[in-house]
C-alpha positions in Angstrom: 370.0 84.9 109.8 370.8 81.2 110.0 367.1 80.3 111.5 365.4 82.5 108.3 367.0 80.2 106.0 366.8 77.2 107.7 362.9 77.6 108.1 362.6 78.6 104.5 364.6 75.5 103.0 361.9 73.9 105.2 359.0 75.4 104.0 356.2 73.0 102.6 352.9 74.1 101.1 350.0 72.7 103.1 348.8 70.6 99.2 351.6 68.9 99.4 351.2 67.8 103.1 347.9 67.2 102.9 347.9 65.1 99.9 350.7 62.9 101.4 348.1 62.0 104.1 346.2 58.8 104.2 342.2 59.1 104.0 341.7 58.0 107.2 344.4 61.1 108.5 342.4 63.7 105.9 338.8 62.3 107.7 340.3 62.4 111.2 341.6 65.8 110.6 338.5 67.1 109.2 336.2 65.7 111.7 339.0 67.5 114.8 338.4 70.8 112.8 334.6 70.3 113.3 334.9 69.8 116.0 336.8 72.6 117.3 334.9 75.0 114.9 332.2 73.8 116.8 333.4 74.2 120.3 333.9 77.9 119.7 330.9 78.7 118.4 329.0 77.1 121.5 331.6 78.9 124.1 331.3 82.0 122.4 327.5 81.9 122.2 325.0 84.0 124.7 322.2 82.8 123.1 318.8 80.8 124.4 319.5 77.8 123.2 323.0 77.1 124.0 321.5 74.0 125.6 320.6 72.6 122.5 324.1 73.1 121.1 325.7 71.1 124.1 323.1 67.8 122.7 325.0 68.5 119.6 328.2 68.7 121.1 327.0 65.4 123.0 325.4 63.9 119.3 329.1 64.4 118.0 331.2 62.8 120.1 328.8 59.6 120.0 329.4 59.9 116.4 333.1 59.9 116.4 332.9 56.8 119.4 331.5 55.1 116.9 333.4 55.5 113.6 336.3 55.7 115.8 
């Protein structure tokens, strides 16, 4: 019973998280959510032109080198 109301003493609503993050942790978060969003799609993908997805995979990461 202890750990139900530790956990909801600690409870914090994902606003108030986010908006205590810098811009540059809000754009580095987004772009790893892209990312990953992307990266499922491609694995999970039969068709033709999953090579084409992989030069976007590729595309993306020279993107982040960069603005990283």
């Amino acid at each position: 019973m202890s750990q139900q109301t530790v956990c909801s003493e600690l409870s914090t609503s994902f606003a108030q998280v986010w908006t205590s993050l810098t811009a540059d942790l809000q754009e580095r978060i987004i772009r790893l959510m892209a990312q990953l969003a992307l990266n499922l799609v491609v694995s999970q993908s039969n068709w033709p032109g999953k090579e084409c997805s992989h030069d976007l995979i590729d595309q993306h990461k020279q993107d982040s080198a960069r603005t990283s």
